[in-house]
Biopython code that builds the backbone (N, CA, C, O; Angstrom):
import numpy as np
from Bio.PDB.StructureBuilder import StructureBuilder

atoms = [
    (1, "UNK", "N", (0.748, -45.906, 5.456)),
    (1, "UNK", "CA", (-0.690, -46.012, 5.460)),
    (1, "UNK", "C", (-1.257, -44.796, 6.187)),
    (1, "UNK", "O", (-0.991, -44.499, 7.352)),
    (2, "UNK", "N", (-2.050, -44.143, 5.389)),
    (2, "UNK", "CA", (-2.751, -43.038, 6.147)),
    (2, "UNK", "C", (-3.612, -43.815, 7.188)),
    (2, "UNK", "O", (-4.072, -44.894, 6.817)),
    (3, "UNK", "N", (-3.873, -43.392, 8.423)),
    (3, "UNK", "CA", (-4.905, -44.038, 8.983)),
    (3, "UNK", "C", (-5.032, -43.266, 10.446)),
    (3, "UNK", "O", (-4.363, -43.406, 11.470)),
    (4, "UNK", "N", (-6.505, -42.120, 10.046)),
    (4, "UNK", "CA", (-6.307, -40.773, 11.087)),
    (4, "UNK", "C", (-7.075, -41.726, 12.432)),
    (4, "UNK", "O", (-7.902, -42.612, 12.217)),
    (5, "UNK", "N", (-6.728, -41.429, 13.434)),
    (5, "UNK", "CA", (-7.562, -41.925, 14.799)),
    (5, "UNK", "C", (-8.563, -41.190, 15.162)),
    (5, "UNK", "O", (-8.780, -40.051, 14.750)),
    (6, "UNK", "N", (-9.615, -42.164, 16.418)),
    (6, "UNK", "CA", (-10.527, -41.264, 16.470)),
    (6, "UNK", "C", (-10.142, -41.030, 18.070)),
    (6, "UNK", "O", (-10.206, -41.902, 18.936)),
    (7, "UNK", "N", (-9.831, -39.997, 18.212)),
    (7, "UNK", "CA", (-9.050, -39.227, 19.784)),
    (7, "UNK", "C", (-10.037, -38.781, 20.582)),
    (7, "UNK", "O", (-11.139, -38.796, 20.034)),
    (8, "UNK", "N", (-10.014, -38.331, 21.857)),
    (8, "UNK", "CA", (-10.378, -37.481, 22.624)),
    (8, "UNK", "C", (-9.986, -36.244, 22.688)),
    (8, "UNK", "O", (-10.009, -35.458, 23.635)),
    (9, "UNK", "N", (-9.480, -36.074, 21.190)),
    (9, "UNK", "CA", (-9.078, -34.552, 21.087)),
    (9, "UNK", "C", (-10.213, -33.372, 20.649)),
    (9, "UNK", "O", (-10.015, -32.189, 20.373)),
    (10, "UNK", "N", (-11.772, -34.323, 20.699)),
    (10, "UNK", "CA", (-12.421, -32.991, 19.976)),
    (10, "UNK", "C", (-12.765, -31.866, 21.202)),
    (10, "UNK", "O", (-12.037, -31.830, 22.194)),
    (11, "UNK", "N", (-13.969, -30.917, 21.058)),
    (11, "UNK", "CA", (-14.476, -29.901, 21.845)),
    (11, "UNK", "C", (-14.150, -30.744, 23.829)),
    (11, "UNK", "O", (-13.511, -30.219, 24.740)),
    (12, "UNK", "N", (-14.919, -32.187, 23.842)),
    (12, "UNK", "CA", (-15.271, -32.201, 25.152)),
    (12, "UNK", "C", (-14.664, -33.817, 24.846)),
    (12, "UNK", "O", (-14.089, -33.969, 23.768)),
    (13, "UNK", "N", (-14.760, -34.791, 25.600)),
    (13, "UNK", "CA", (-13.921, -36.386, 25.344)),
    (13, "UNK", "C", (-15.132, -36.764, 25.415)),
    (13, "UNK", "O", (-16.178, -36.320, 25.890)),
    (14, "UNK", "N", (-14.710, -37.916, 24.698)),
    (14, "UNK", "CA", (-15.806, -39.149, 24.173)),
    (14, "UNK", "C", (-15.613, -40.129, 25.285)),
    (14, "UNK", "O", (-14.730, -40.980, 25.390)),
    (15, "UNK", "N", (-16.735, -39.817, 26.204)),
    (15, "UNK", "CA", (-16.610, -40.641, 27.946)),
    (15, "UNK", "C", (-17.254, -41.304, 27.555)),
    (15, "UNK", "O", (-16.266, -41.990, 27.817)),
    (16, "UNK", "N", (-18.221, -42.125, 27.003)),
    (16, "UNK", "CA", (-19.185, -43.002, 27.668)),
    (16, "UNK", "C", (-19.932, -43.463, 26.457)),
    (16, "UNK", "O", (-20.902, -42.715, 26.339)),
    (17, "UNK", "N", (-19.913, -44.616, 25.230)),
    (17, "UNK", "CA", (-20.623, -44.891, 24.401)),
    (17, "UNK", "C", (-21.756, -44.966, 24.653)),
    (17, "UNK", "O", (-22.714, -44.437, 24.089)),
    (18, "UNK", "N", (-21.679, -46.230, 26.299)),
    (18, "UNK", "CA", (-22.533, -46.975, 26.207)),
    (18, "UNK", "C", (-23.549, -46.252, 26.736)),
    (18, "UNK", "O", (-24.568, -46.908, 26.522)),
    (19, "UNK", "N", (-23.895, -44.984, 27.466)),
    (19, "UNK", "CA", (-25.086, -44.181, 27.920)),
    (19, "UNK", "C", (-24.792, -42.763, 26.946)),
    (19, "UNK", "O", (-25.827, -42.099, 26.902)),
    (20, "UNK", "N", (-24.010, -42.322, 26.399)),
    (20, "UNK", "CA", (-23.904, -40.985, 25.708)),
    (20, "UNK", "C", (-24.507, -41.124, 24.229)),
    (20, "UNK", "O", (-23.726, -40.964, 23.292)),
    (21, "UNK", "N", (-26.010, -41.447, 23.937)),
    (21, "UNK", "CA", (-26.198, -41.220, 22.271)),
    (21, "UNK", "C", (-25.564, -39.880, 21.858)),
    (21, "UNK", "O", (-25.420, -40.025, 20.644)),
    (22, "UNK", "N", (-25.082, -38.602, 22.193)),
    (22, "UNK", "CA", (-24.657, -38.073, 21.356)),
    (22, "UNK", "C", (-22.820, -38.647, 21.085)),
    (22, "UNK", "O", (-22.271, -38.315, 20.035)),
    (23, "UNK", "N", (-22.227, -39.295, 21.889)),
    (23, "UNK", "CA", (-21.219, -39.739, 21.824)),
    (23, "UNK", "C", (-21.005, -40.629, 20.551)),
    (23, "UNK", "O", (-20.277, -40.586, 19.559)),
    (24, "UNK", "N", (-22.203, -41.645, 21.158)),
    (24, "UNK", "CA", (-22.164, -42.675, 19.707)),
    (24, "UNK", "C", (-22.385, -42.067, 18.221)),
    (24, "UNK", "O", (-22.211, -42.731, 17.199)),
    (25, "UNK", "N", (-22.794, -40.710, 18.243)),
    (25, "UNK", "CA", (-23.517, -40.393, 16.527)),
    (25, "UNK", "C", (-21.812, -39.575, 16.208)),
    (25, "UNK", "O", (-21.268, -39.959, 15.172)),
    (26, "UNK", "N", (-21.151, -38.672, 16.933)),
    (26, "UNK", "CA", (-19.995, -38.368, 16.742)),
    (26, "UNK", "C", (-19.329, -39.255, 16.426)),
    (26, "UNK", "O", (-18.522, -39.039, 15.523)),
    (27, "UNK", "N", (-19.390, -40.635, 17.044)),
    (27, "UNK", "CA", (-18.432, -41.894, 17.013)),
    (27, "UNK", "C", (-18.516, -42.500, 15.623)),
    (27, "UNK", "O", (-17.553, -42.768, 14.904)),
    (28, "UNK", "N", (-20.204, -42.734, 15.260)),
    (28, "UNK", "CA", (-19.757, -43.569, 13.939)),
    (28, "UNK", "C", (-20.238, -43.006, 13.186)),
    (28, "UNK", "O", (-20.633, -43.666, 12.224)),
    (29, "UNK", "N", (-20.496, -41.467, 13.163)),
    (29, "UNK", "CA", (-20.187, -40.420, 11.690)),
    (29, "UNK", "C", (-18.647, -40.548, 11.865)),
    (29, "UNK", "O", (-18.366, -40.908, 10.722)),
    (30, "UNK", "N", (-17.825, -40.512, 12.323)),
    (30, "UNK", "CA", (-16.315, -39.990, 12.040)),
    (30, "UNK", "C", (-15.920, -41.534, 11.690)),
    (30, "UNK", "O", (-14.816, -41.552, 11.146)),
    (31, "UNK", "N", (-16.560, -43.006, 11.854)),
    (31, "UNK", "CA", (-15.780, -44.059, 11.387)),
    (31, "UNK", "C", (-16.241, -43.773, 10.002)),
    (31, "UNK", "O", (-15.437, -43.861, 9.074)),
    (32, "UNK", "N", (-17.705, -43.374, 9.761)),
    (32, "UNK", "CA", (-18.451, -43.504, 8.457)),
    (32, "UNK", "C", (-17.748, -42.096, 7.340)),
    (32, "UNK", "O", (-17.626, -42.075, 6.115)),
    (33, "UNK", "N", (-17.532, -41.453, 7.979)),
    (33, "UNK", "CA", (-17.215, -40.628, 7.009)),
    (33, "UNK", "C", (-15.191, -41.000, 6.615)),
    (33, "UNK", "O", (-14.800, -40.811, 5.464)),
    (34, "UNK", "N", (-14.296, -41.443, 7.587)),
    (34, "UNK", "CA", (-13.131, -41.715, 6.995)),
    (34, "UNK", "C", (-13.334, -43.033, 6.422)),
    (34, "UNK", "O", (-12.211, -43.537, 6.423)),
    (35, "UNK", "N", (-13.995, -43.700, 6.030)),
    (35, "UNK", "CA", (-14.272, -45.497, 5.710)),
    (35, "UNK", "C", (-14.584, -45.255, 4.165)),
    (35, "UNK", "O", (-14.122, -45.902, 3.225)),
    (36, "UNK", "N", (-15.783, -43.801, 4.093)),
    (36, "UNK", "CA", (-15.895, -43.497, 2.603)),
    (36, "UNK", "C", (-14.812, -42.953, 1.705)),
    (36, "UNK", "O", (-14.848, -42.963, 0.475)),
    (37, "UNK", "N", (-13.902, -42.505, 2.419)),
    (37, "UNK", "CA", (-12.499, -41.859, 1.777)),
    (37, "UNK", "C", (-11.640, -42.839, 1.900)),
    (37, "UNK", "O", (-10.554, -42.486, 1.440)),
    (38, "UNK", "N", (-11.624, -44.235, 2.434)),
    (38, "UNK", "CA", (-11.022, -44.942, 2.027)),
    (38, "UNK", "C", (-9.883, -45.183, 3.309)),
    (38, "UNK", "O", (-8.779, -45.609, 2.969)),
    (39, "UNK", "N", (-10.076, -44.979, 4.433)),
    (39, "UNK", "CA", (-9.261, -45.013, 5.507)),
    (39, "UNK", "C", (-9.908, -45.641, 6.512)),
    (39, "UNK", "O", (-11.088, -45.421, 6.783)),
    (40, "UNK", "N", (-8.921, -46.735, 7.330)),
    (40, "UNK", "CA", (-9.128, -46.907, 8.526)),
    (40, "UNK", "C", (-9.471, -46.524, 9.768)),
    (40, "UNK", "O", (-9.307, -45.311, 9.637)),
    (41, "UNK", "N", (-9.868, -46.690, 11.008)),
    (41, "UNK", "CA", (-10.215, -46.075, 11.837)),
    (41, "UNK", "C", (-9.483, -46.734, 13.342)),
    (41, "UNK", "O", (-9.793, -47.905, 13.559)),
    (42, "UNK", "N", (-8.615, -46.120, 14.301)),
    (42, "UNK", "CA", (-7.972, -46.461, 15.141)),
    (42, "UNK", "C", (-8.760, -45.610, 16.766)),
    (42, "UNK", "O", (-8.836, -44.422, 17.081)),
    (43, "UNK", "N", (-9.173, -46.732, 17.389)),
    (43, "UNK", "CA", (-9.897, -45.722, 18.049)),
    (43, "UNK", "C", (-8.930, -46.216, 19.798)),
    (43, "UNK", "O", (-8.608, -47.280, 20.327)),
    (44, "UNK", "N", (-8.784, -44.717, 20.155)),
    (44, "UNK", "CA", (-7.339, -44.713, 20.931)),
    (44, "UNK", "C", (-8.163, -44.747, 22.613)),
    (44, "UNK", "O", (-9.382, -44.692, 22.452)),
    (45, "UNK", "N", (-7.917, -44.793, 23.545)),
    (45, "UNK", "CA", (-8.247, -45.182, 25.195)),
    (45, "UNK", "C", (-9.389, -45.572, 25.270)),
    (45, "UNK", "O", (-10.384, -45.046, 25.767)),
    (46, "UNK", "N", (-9.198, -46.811, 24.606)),
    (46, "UNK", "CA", (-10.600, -48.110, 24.825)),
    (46, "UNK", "C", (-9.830, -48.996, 26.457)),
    (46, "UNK", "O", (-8.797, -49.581, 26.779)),
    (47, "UNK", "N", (-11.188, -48.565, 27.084)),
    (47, "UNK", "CA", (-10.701, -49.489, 28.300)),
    (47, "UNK", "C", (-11.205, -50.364, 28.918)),
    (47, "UNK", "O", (-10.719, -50.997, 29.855)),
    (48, "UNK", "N", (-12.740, -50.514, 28.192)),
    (48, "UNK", "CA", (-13.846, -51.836, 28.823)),
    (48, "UNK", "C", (-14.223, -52.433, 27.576)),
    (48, "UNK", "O", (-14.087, -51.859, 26.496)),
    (49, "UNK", "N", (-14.794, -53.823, 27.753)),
    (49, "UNK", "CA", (-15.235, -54.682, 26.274)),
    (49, "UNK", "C", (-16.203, -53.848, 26.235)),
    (49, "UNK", "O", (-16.408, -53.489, 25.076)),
    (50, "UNK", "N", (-17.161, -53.191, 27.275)),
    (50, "UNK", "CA", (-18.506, -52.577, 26.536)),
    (50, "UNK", "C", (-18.157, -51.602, 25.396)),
    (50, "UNK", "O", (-18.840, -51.503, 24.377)),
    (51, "UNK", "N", (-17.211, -50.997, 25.607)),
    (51, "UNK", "CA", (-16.904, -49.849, 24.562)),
    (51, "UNK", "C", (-16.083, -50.206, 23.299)),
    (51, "UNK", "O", (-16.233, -49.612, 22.232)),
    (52, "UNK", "N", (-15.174, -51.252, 23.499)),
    (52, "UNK", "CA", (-15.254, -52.323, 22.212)),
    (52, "UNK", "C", (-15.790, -52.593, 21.260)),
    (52, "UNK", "O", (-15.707, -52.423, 20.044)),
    (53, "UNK", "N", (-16.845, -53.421, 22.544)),
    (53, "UNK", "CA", (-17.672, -54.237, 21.529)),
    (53, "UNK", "C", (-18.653, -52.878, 20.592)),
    (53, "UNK", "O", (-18.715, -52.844, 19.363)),
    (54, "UNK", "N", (-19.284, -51.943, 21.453)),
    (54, "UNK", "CA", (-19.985, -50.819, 20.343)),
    (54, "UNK", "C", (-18.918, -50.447, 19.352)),
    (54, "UNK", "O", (-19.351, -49.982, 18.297)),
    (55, "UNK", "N", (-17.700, -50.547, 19.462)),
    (55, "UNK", "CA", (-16.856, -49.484, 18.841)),
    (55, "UNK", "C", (-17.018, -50.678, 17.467)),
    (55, "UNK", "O", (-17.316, -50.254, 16.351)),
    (56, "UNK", "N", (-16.775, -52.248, 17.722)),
    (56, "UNK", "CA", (-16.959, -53.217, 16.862)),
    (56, "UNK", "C", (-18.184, -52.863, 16.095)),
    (56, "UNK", "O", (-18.104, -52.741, 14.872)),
    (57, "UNK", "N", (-19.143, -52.714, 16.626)),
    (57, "UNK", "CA", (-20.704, -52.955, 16.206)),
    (57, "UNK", "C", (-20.784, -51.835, 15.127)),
    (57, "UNK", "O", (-21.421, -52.093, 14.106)),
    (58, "UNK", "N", (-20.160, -50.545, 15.267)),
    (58, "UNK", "CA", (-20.028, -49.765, 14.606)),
    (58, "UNK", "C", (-19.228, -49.168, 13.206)),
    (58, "UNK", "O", (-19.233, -48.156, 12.505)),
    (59, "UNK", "N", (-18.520, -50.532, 13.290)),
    (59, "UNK", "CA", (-17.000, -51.137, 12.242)),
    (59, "UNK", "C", (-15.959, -50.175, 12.698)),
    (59, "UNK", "O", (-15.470, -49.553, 11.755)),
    (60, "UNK", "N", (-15.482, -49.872, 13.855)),
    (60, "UNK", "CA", (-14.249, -49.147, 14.237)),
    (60, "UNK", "C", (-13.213, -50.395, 13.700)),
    (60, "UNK", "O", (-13.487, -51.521, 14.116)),
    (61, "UNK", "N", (-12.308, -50.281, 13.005)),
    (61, "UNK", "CA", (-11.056, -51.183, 12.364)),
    (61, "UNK", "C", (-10.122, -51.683, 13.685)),
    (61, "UNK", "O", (-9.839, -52.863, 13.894)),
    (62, "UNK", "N", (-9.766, -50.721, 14.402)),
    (62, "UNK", "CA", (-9.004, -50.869, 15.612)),
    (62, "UNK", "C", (-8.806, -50.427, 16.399)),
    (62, "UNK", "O", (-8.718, -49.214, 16.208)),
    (63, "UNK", "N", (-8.555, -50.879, 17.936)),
    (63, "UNK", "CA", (-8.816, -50.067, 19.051)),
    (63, "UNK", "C", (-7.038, -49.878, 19.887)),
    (63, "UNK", "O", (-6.065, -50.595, 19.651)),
    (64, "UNK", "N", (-7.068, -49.296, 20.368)),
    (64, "UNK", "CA", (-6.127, -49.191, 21.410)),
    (64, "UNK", "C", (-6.644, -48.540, 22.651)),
    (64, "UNK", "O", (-7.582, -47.744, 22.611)),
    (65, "UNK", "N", (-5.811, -48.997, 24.149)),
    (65, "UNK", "CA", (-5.896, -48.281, 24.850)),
    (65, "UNK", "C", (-5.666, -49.868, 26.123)),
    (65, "UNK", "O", (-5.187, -50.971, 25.858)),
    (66, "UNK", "N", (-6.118, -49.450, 27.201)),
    (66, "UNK", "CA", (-6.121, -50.325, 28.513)),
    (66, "UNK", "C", (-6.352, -51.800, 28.685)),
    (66, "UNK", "O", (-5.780, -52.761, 29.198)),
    (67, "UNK", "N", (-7.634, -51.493, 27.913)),
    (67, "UNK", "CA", (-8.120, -52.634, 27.627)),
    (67, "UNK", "C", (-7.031, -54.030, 26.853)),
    (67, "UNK", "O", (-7.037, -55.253, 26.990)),
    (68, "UNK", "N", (-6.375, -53.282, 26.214)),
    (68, "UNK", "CA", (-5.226, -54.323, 25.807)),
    (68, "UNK", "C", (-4.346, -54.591, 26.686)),
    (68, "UNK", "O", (-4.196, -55.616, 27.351)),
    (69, "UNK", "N", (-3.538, -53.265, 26.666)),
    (69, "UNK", "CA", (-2.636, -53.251, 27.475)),
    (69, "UNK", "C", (-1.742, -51.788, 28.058)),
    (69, "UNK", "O", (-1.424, -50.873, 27.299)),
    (70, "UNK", "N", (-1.497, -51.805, 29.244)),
    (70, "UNK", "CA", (-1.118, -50.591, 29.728)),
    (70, "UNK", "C", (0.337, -50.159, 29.318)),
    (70, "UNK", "O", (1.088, -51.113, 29.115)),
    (71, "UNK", "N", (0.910, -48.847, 29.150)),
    (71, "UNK", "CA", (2.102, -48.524, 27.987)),
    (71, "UNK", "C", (3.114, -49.586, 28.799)),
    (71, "UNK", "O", (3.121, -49.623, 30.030)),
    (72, "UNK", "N", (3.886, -50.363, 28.056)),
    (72, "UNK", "CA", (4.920, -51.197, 28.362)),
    (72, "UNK", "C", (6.412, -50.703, 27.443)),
    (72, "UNK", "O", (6.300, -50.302, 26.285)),
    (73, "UNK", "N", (7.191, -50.757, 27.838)),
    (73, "UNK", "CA", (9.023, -50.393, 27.499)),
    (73, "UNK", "C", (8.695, -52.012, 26.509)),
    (73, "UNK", "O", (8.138, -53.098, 26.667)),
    (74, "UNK", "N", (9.489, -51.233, 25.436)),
    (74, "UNK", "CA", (9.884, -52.091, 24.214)),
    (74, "UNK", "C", (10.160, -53.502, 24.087)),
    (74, "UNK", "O", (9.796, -54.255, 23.183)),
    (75, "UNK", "N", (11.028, -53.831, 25.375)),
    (75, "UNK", "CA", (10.753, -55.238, 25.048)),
    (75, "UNK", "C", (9.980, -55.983, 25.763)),
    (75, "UNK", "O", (10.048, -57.209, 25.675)),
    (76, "UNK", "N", (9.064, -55.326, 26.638)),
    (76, "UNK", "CA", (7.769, -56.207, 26.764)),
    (76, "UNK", "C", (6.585, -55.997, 26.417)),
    (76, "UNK", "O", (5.504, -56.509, 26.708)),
    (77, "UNK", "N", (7.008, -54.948, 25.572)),
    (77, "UNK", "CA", (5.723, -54.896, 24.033)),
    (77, "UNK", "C", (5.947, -56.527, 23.456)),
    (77, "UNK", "O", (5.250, -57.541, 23.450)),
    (78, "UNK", "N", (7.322, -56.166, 22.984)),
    (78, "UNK", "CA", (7.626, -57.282, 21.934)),
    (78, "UNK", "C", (7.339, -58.642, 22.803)),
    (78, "UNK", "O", (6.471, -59.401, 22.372)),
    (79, "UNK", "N", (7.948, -58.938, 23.862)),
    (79, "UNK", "CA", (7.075, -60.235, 24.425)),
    (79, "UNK", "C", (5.616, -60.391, 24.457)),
    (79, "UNK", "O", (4.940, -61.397, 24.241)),
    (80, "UNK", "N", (5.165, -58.869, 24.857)),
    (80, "UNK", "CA", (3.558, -59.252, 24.708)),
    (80, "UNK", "C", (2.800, -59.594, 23.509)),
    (80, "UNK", "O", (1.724, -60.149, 23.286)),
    (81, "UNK", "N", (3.824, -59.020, 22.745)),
    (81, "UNK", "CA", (3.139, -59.357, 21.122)),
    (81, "UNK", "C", (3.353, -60.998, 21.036)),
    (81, "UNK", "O", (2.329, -61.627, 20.770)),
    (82, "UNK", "N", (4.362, -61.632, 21.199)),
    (82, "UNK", "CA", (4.933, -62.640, 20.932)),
    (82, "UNK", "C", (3.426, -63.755, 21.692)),
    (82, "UNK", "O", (2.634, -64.500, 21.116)),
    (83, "UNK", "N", (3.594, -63.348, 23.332)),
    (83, "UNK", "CA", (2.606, -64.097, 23.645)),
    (83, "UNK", "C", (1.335, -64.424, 22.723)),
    (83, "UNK", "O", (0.828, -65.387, 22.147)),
    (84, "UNK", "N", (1.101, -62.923, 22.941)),
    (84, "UNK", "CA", (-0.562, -63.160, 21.997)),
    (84, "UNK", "C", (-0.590, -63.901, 20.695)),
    (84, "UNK", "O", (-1.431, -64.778, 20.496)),
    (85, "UNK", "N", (0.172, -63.620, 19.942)),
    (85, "UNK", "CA", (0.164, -64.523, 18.575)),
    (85, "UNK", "C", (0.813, -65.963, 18.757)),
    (85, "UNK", "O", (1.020, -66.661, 17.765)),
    (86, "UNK", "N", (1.188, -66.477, 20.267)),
    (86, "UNK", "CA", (1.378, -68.038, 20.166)),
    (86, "UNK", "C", (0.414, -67.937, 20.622)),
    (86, "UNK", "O", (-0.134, -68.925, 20.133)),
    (87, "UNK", "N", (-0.600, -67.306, 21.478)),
    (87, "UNK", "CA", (-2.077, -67.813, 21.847)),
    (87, "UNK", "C", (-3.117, -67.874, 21.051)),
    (87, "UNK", "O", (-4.044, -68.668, 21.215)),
    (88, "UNK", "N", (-3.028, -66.908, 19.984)),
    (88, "UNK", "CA", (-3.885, -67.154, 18.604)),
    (88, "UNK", "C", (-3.652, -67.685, 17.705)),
    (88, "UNK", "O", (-4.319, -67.614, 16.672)),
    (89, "UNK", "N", (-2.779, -68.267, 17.843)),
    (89, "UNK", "CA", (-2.175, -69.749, 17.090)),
    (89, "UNK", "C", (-2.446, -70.874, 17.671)),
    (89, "UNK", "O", (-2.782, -71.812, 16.949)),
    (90, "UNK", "N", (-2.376, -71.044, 18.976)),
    (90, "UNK", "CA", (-2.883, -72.694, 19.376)),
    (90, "UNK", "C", (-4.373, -72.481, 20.041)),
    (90, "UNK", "O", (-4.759, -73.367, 20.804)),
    (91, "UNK", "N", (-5.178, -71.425, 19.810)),
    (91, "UNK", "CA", (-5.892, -71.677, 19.238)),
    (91, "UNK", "C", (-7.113, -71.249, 18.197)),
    (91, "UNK", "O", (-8.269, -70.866, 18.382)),
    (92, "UNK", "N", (-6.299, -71.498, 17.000)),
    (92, "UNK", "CA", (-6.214, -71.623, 15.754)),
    (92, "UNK", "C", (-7.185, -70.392, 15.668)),
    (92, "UNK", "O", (-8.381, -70.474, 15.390)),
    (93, "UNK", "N", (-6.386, -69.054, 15.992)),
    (93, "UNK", "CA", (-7.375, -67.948, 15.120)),
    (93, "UNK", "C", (-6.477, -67.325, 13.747)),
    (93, "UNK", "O", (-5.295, -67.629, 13.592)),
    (94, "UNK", "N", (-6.936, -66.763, 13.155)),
    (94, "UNK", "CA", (-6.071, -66.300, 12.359)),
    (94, "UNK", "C", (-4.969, -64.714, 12.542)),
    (94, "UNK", "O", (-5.285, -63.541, 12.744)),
    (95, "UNK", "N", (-3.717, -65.339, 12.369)),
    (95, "UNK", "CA", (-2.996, -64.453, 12.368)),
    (95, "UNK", "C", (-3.101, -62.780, 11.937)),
    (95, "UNK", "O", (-2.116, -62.050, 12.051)),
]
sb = StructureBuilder()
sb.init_structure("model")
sb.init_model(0)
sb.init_chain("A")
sb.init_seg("    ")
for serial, (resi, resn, name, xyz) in enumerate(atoms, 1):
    if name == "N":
        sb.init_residue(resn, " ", resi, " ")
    sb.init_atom(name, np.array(xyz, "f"), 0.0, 1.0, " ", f" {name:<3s}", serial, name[0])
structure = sb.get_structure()
């Protein structure tokens, strides 16, 4: 699956949705313009719900970064994965 991220790799980092309007118009021209070509959008060192939830509001597909979870060794990825999907199972979100 192609599916380019949206990084802190451009000119200066994308600090601050929630007070930076020029942050946000960089933010969801680059979801809006890979969404029309037909690609997802992975948006990488999300570390508060505020920046989430805009990144949501804006249809970002998926986030990574702190806010989930801090880098973990392989098998307590895989436990952490494990947890979360018996917790969104009892109660009853979808897989």
């Amino acid at each position: 699956m192609n599916t380019p991220r949206s990084t802190n790799s451009f000119t200066r980092p994308i600090t601050d949705l929630a007070t930076r309007s020029e942050d946000r118009v960089i933010v969801q021209t680059t979801i809006n313009m890979c969404h029309s070509l037909g690609y997802q959008i992975v948006a990488e060192g999300v570390e508060d719900e505020a920046t989430a939830k805009l990144l949501k509001e804006m249809g970002c597909d998926m986030i990574q970064g702190y806010l989930l979870s801090r880098p973990l060794p392989l098998e307590n990825m895989l436990n952490w994965l494990t947890e979360r999907r018996n917790t969104a199972t009892t109660q009853g979100a979808p897989e």
